[in-house]
N, C-alpha and C positions, 0 to 999 in steps of 0.2 A: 504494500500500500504506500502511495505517494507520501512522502515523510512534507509536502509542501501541501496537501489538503487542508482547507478553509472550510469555516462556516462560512452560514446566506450574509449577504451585505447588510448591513442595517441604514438609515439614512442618516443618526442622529451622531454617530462619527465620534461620541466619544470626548470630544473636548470639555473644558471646563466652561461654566458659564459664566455670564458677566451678570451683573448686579444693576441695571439701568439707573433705579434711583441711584445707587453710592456711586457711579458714575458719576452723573450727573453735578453731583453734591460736590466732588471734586474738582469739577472742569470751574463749576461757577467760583471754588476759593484758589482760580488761579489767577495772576495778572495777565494783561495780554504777550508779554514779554514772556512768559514762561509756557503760556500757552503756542506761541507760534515756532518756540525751539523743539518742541515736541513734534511738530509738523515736518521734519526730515531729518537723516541719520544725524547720528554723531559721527561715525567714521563710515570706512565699507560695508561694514556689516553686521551693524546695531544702530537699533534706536536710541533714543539716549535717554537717559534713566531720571529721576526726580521724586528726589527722597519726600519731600515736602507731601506728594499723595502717595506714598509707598511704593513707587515705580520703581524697578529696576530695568537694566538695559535688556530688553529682549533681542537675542541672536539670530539671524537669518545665516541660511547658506544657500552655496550654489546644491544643485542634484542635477538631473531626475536620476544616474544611474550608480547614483552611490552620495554619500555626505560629506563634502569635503573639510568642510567646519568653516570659522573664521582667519585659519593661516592659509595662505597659497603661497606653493613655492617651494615646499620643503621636506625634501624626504622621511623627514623624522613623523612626517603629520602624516600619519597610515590612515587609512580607509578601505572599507570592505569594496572591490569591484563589481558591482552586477553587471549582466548583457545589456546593451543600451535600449533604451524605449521601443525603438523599430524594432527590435528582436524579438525584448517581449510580449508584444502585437503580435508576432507570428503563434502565440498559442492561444488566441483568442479567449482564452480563459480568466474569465473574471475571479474564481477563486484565488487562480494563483495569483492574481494582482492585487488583492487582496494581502495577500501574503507577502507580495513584495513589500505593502507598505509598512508593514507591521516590522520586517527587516530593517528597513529606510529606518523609520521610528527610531528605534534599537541605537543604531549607529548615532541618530540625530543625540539623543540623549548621551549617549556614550563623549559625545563632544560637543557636550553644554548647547544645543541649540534648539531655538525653539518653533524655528521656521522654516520649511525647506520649500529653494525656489524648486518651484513645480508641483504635476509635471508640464508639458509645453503639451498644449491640443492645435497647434497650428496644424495645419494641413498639409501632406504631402503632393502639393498642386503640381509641380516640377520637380520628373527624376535630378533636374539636377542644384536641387535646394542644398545649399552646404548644409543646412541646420537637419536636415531628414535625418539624420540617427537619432534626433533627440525628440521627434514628433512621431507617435503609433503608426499612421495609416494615412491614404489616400482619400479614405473614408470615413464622412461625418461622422454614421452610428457605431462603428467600431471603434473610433476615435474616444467618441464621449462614454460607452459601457464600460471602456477600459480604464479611461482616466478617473471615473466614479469610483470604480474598485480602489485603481491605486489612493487614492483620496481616503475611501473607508477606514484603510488599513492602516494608512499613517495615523491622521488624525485619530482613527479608535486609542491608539495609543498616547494620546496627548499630544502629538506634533499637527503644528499648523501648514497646512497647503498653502502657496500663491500659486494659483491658476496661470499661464502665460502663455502666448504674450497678445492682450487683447488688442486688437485682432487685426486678420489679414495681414501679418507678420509672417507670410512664406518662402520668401526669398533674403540672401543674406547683401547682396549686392546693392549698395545704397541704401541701407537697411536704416539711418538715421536719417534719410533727408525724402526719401520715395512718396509720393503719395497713390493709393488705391481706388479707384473708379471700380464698383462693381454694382449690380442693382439688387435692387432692396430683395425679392424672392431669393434671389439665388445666397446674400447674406443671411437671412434669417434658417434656410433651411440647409445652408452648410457648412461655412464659417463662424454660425453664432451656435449651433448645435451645441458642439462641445463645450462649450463656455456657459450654455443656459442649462446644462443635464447636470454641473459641478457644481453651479452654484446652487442649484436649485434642492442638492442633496448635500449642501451645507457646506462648501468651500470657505476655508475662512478668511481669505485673502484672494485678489486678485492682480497682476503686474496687466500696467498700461504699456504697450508697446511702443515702439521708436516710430517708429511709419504713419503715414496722415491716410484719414480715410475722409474722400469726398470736399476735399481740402482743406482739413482739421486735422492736425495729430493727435494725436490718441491722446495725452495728455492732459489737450486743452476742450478734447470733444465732448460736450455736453449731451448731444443726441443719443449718444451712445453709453457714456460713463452715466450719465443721471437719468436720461429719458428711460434707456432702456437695462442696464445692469440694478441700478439701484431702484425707478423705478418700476419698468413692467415686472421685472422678476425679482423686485422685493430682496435685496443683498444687500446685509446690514454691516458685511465686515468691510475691509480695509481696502481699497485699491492704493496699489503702489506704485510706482513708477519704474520702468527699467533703469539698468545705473545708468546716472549722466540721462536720462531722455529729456528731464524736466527745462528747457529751452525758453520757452517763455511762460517766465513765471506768474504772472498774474493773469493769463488765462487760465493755466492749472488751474489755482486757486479758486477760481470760478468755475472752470468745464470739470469739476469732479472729485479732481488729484489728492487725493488724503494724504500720503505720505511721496515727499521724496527724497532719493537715495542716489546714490550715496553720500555723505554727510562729511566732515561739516560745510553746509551749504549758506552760508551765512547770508549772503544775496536773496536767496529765497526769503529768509525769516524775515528781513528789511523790508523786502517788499510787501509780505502779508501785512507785516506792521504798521507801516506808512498808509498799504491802502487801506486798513481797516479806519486809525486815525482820522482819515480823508471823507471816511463816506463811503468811499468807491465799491469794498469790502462789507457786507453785512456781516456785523458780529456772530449769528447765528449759523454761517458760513462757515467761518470758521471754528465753532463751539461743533455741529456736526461732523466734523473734521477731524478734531480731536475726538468723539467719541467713537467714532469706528476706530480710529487707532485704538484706543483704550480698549475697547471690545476686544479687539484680538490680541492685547497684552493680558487680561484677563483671563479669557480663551485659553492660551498658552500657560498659564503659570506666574505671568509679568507681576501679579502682584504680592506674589508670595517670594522666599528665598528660592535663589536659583539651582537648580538642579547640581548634585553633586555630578560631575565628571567621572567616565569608567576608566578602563584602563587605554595603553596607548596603542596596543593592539584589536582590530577586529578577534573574536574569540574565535578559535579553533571551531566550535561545534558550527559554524556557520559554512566552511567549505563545504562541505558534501551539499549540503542544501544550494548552495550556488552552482555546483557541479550539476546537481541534477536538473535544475535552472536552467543552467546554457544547452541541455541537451534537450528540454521541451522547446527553446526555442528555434531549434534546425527543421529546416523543411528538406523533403526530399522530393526535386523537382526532376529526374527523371530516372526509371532503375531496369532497364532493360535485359532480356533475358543472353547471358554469354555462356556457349554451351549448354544451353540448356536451363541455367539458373539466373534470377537474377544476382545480378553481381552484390546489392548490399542486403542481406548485412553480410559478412564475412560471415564464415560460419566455423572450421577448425580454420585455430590462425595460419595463414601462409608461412612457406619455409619463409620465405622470403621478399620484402616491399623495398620499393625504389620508391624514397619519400622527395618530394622535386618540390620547387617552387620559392619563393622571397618569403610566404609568409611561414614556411615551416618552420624557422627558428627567429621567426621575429614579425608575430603576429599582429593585426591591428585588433586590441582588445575594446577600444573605447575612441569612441571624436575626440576632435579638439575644439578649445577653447574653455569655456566658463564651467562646463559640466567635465572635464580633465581633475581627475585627482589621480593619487601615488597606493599602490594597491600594498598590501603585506608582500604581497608572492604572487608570481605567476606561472602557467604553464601552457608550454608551445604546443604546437602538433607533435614536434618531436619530442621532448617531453612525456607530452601525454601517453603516446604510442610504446615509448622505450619503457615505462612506467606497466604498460598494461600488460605489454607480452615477452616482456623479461627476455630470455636468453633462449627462448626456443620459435625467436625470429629472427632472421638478420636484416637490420633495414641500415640503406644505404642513402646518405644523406646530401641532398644534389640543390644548391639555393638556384643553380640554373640563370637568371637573370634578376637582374633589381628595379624593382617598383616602387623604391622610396625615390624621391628627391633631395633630402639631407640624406646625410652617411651616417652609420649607426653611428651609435653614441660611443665617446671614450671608453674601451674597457678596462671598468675600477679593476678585474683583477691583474691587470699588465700594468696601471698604474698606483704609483705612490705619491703620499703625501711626503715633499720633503724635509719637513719637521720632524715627523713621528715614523715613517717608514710604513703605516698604513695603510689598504686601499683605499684610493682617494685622491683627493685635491685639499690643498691648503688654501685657504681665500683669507687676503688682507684686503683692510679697510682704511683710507688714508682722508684727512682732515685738509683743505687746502694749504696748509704752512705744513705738508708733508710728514706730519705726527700721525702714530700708529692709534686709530682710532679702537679696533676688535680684528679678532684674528679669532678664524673657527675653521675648523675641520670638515669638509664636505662629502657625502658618499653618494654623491650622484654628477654627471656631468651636465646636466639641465639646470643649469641654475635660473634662479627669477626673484626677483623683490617686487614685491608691492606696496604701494604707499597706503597711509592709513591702515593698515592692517597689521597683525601677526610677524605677518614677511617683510614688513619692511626694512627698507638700509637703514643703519646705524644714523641719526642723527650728523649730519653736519658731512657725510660722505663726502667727498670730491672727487676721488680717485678708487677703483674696484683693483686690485691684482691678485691675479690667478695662475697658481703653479702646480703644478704637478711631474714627475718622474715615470715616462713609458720605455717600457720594456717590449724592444722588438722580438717576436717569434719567430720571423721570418726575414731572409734577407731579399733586398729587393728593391722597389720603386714603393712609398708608404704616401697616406696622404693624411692630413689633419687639417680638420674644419674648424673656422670659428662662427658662432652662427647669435644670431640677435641683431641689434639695430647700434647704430652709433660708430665713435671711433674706435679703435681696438689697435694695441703695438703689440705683435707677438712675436717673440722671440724664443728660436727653438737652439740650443745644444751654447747659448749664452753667446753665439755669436752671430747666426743668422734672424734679422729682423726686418718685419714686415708691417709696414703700415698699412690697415686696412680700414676702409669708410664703406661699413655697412648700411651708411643711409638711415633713412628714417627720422623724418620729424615730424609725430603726431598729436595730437591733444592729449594721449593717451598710454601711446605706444603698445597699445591691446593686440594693432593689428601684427607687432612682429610678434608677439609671442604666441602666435596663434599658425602665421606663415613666416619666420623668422629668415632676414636676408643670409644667403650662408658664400662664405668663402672658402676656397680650396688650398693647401700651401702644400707642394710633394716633396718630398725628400728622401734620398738612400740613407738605406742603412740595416747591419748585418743581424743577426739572427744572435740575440744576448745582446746588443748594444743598449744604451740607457739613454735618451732622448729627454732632457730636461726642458720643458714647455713653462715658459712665463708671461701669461698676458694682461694688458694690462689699459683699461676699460676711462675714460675721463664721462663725469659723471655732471649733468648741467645742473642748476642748484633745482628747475621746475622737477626734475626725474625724482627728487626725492616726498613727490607724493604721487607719483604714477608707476606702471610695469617696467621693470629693466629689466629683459631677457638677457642672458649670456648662455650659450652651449658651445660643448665642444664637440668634434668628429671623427670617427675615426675607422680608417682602411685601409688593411692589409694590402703586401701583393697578391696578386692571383690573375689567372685565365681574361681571354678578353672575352665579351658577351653572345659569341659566335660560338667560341671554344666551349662555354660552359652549355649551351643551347645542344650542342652536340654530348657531351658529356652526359646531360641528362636522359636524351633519348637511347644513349646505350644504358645508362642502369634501369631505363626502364624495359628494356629489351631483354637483360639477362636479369629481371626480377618475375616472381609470381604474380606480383600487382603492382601497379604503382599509380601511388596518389599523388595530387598535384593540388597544389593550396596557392590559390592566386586570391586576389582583391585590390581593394583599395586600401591606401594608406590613411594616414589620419593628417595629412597636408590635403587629401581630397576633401574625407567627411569631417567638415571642419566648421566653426561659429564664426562669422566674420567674411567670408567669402562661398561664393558659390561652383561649382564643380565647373571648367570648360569644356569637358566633355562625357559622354558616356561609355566609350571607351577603359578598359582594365589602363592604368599607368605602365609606361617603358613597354615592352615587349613581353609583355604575359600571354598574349594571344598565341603570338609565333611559339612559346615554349609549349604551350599546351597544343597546339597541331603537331610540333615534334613527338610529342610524345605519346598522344595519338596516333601516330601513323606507325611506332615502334611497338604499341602492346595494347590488343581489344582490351586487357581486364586493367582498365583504367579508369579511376573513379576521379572528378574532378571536385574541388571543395573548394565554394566559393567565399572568401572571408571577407562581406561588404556589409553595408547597410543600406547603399541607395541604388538602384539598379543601375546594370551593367550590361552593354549590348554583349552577349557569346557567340559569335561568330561560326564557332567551332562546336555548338548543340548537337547538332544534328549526327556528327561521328563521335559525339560520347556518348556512352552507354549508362552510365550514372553520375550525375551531377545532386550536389550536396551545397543547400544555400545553409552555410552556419551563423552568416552576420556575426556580431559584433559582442562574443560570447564573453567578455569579463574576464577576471582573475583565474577560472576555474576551464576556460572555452579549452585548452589541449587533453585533458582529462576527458570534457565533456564528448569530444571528438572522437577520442576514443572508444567512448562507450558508446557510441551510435553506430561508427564505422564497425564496432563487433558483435554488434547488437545485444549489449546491455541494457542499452537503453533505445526507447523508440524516438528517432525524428517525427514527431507528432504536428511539427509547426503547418503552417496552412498560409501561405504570402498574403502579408498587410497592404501590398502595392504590388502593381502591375511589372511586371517584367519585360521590356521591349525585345521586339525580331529586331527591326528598321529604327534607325535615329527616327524620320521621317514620315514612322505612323506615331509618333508620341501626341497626344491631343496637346498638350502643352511642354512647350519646353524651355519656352525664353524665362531668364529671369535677370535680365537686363532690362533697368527699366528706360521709357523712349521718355525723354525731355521732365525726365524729372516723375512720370508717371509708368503705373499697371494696370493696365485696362482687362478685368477680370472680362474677355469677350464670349468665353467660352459658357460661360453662363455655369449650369449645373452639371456639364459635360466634361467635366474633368477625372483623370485616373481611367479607373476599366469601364465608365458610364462613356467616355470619351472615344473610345474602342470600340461599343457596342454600335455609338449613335456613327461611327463612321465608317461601320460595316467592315472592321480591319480584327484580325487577332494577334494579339501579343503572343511572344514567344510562349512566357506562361502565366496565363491569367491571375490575377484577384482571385484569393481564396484559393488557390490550386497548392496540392500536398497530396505526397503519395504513403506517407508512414510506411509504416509495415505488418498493415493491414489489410484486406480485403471485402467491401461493405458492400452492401445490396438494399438497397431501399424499397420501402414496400408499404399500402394500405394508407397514403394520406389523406387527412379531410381536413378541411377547414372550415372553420365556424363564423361568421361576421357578429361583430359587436355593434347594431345600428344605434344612432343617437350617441354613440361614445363622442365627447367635446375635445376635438385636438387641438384646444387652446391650455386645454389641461395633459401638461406634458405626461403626468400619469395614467392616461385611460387609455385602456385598452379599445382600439378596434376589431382585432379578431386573434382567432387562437390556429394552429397550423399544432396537426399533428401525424405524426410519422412513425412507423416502423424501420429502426435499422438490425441488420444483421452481419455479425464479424465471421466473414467464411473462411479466415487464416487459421492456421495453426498455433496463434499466437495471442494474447492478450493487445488489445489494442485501443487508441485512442481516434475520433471521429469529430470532425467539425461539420454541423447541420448548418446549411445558408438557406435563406428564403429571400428570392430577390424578388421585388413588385414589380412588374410594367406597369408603361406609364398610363396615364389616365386618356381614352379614348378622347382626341382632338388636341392634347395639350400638348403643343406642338416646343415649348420654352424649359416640359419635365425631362429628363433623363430616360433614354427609354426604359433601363431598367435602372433600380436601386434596390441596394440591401436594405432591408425592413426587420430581419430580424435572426438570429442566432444561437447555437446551443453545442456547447462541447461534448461528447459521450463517449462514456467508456465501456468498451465490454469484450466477454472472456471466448476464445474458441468457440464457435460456433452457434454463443450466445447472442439471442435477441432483444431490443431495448426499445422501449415506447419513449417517446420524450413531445413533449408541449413545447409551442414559442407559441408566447403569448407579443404582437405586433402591434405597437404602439399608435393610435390614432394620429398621434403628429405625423407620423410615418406615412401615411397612405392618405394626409390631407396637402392642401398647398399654400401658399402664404398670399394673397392677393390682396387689394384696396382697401378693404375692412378687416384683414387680420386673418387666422388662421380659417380657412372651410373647405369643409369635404366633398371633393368633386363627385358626382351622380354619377350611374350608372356600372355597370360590369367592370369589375378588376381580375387581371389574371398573377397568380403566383408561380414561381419556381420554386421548387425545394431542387437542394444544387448541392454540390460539392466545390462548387469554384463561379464565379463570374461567367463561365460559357461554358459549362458541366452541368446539365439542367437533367435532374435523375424524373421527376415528375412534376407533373403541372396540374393545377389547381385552379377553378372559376370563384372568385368572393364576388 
């Protein structure tokens, strides 16, 4: 039995409540001066505290796919990794997302926080959205059941959710300045979906997005923050700000904005002040202002002592449970019969595997930017594999080509610290009059400070140096990167120095540590040679309240990418099987920028036709989160989507590929044949604007209305089951109000049966066409869904009960139910229609 099995959701989430009158009681014995400091952080990532009504600072962090706390930056601040949000969409299961929150929770507590950003319900509108690992699905109603659960399961636990980022925040490209045109139908029933199903089941928080909708940012939107979040759907807790969105501040003020962040915003609080003073500001503006915040100070714990702190590690008893995590989250998109069997699962282990590819020992386990933290431990495909089948395999380990754009990272174990003799790096800190400010020991080659925070430089910083001691293995041609933004002198063996002008002058400097500039410097040298590196960083005095990336890089000799392309197709030629683990890196699926193309990175294609053409029993494993054109489908015989498995995904990989465990995932998004049948792709915006044109026809609704098939559908998963569908009926609920997100229109029920040999898990889809005439609806849409599980040969009735919102439309006067005949699918995928249904 599933050691991650959940109770039903409940609505009421668990948090603490607030006290209106003593609210109240408070806000009125404050000044306005002390009132208006309450209206935006203190630093990055706290509110600010005020002993005077018993307030302490309550904590926010980044997430959704783990808790990174209030430090960023630093190896020592460990965090449990989960599979990223797109992943866990692939098990469509609201249990277990339930359960993920209660995880989340766990950790939140464990590192004093009381708030976690997330998770994000933006849409996956374009496969080539940088932010898609951090958003579920392509789809509204998948989007919003999942994001409820994960919501449940935190909050049951006393941590607060901020919902993000409202809304129409799809794209990462101009992400602060963009404005969105879309029309009001296709807003309400699929970009406000998710946002009205979380708050509606008790979201305590929600984040304002950076992007302008209809020529308001989000910020300063009234229609949107007050007409429609606070009041058609009644949401009493806080709206936030994303960091830095808050731009003009006295419209916030006015369009909504309860809280902004990050702090100290002293501008802000002036200008509340002055315009309250004025006139301009109604008092009671800003008194309701403060009391959402105070609600969900409250809500969280804010007014009691703050939670004691666990220990610095996530606890052991947590891996297995992420392991078995990343392996629900694998779909298995195709398993074709080789000699007779299909190739997955493996069944007695092979003598022997030819493991091929960039990501097999240097996986991408998680995005980048804001939702990036530092796991305990992690483990590769190789790893996981050598771990599973011990010494009565032989696998042969072939990286074949490189799909990173930086070079890996320095390795601690070839370098020392040269103070202590350590793995590591030595890092000094210098004062402008060239005095030793702090000196600290480093075990990581990533470095990053951040201002306001945990992580930041030493007071008074001017100068950064960085040394360290490598030890060459090999003799050769070596190369060493220095990577982050700014000026940089690096000087290698005390005598070769390099100026280098990494660039970079931003408000922020967010965006290099996210795509960080990198430079190359090569050098010979013999195999036991000691390679003393000292670099050394000038530091402008504004950097010491924003990101200062610094990394370093590091690559052996070896083969050129021709030779090693060839190399791989013979061990896969003299192997039993051999797997290939391509994807994308975390410079593609990334916060801050959006994908250039759909295309795998560097030459992954060519590697895996190599090796293709050298051995049928080839399994491919794709290690991404946003889709990815395969060129090369059609001559593999089994392909394996694992996405973006966490700290645990090489173990998890394991147990699928040997079938411990079942690939049960089911695709949250469409999968493209052609760049070119994608219904949407640009996320460039024209003159400042996104003209949402496509209306309601985006993802697999896009696909269907343009008569084209994706390589493999929405919903499509083959597990390692067997199902047969049988005896549906369905019931209509007449008179049910789909202005009332709760009522039911009708019920859809089914017979499945598991004809495998095996225990097995099943995702039911019910997709609705569209309403006869309505030429503006999606022909078809998902309406409703159900996970099921069952044993050999066993049979399982299951109900989806289908939401009245779902099967109405949004028009002139508000929600109403189009007349006449509807038709349903019960499906296993977006264009896998097992039976059809008249309501």
């Amino acid at each position: 039995m599933s050691r991650l099995k959940q109770g039903p959701i409940a609505h009421s989430h668990g948090l603490g409540t607030a006290d209106e009158a003593d609210l109240r009681r408070k806000i009125a014995g404050l000044t306005l001066e002390e009132k208006v400091r309450l209206l935006a952080g203190a630093d990055n990532w706290s509110m600010p505290s005020e002993p005077k009504i018993g307030l302490r600072a309550v904590i926010f962090s980044d997430g959704p796919n783990g808790v990174r706390g209030f430090a960023w930056g630093h190896e020592e601040n460990l965090s449990a990794l989960l599979p990223a949000v797109s992943s866990l969409a692939a098990t469509w299961d609201e249990d277990l997302l339930v359960a993920v929150g209660r995880m989340l929770a766990a950790e939140a507590r464990r590192k004093g926080v009381d708030v976690l950003l997330g998770p994000g319900v933006n849409l996956q509108r374009s496969p080539l959205g940088g932010r898609n690992f951090e958003y579920f699905s392509e789809d509204p109603l998948l989007t919003a059941r999942l994001a409820v659960a994960y919501v449940a399961g935190l909050q049951g636990e006393g941590v607060g959710a901020c919902v993000k980022h409202f809304v129409c925040n799809e794209t990462e490209t101009g992400r602060m300045c963009y404005d969105v045109s879309v029309d009001e139908r296709t807003l309400r029933e699929a970009y406000l979906l998710p946002f009205e199903m979380t708050v509606k089941a008790g979201a305590a928080s929600v984040m304002a997005a950076y992007n302008g909708l209809s020529g308001q940012t989000m910020t300063v939107n009234g229609r949107l923050n007050d007409g429609v979040l606070k009041g058609e759907w009644g949401f009493d807790g806080a709206l936030i700000s994303d960091w830095t969105a808050t731009r003009n501040k006295l419209g916030a003020v006015l369009g909504g904005l309860d809280l902004a962040m990050p702090g100290p915003d002293l501008d802000y609080r002036r200008v509340i002040a002055v315009s309250v003073e004025s006139g301009e500001v109604p008092q009671e503006v800003v008194d309701d202002h403060l009391l959402r915040v105070l609600r969900l100070a409250a809500r969280v714990g804010g007014f009691s002592r703050a939670p004691a702190t666990g220990p610095e590690r996530p606890p052991r008893e947590m891996a297995p449970l992420l392991r078995e995590l990343a392996a629900r989250c694998m779909t298995l998109l195709k398993n074709e019969p080789v000699a007779g069997q299909p190739l997955l699962p493996l069944g007695s282990p092979p003598a022997s595997i030819a493991l091929i590819g960039p990501m097999t020992n240097r996986p991408t386990l998680q995005g980048g930017g804001s939702a990036s933290l530092t796991p305990p431990m992690t483990i590769s495909p190789a790893e996981g594999l050598r771990a599973a089948l011990g010494d009565s395999t032989r696998i042969e380990l072939v990286e074949g080509v490189t799909a990173h754009r930086l070079l890996p990272d320095l390795p601690l174990d070839a370098t020392q610290d040269p103070e202590t003799g350590e793995p590591g790096l030595r890092v000094n800190f210098y004062a402008a009059d060239g005095s030793l400010l702090e000196s600290e020991h480093r075990r990581t080659s990533r470095l990053l400070w951040a201002g306001h925070s945990a992580g930041a430089l030493p007071a008074g910083t001017s100068r950064i140096e960085v040394r360290g001691r490598l030890t060459a293995d090999e003799s050769g041609e070596h190369q060493l990167a220095v990577a982050g933004c700014g000026m940089v002198v690096l000087r290698l063996r005390d005598q070769d120095e390099h100026s280098i002008d990494l660039d970079g002058d931003s408000e922020s400097n967010f965006e290099y540590v996210v795509k960080p500039h990198q430079a190359v410097v090569s050098f010979s040298a013999k195999a036991g040679d000691t390679i003393d590196i000292v670099a050394s960083r000038v530091v402008e005095t504004r950097e010491l309240d924003i990101f200062v990336p610094l990394g370093f890089g590091y690559r052996g000799p070896g083969a050129v990418e021709d030779e090693r392309i060839r190399q791989a197709a013979e061990a896969a030629r003299q192997a039993d099987v051999a797997i290939v683990v391509v994807g994308n890196t975390d410079q593609e699926e990334t916060e801050a920028f959006d994908r250039p193309s759909l295309d795998l990175p560097g030459r992954q294609d060519e590697l895996v036709e190599a090796v293709l053409a050298a051995n049928p029993n080839t399994i491919i494993v794709v290690n991404a989160a946003s889709p990815v054109i395969m060129p090369w489908a059609e001559r593999a015989s089994a392909i394996l989507w694992s996405g973006l498995g966490g700290q645990e995904y090489g173990a998890a990989l394991a147990d699928v590929l040997l079938g411990r465990s079942e690939p049960s995932g089911r695709l949250a998004a469409s999968l493209p044949r052609r760049v070119e049948d994608v219904p949407v792709l640009e996320t460039l915006p024209v003159a400042g604007r996104h003209v949402y044109a496509e209306g309601l026809k985006l993802g697999y609704r896009g696909y269907v209305a343009a008569g084209k098939a994706p390589l493999f559908a929405f919903g499509h998963g083959l597990g390692y089951g067997d199902w047969e569908y049988a005896d549906a009926a369905a019931e209509r609920h007449d008179g049910a109000d789909p202005a009332d997100l709760d009522a039911i229109g009708a019920v859809v029920s089914v017979s499945l049966t598991n004809r495998a040999s095996r225990s097995s898990r099943e995702v039911v889809q019910i997709y609705a066409d569209a309403p006869q005439g309505d030429k503006e609806a999606a022909p078809i849409a998902l309406v409703g869904f159900a996970v099921v599980t069952a044993g050999p040969g066993e049979t399982v009735r299951v109900d989806l009960p289908i939401r009245a919102r779902l099967l109405a439309r949004y028009g002139a006067s508000g929600w109403e139910m189009p007349t006449g005949p509807r038709r349903l699918q019960v499906s296993r995928s977006a264009q896998d229609h097992r039976l059809t249904l008249d309501l």
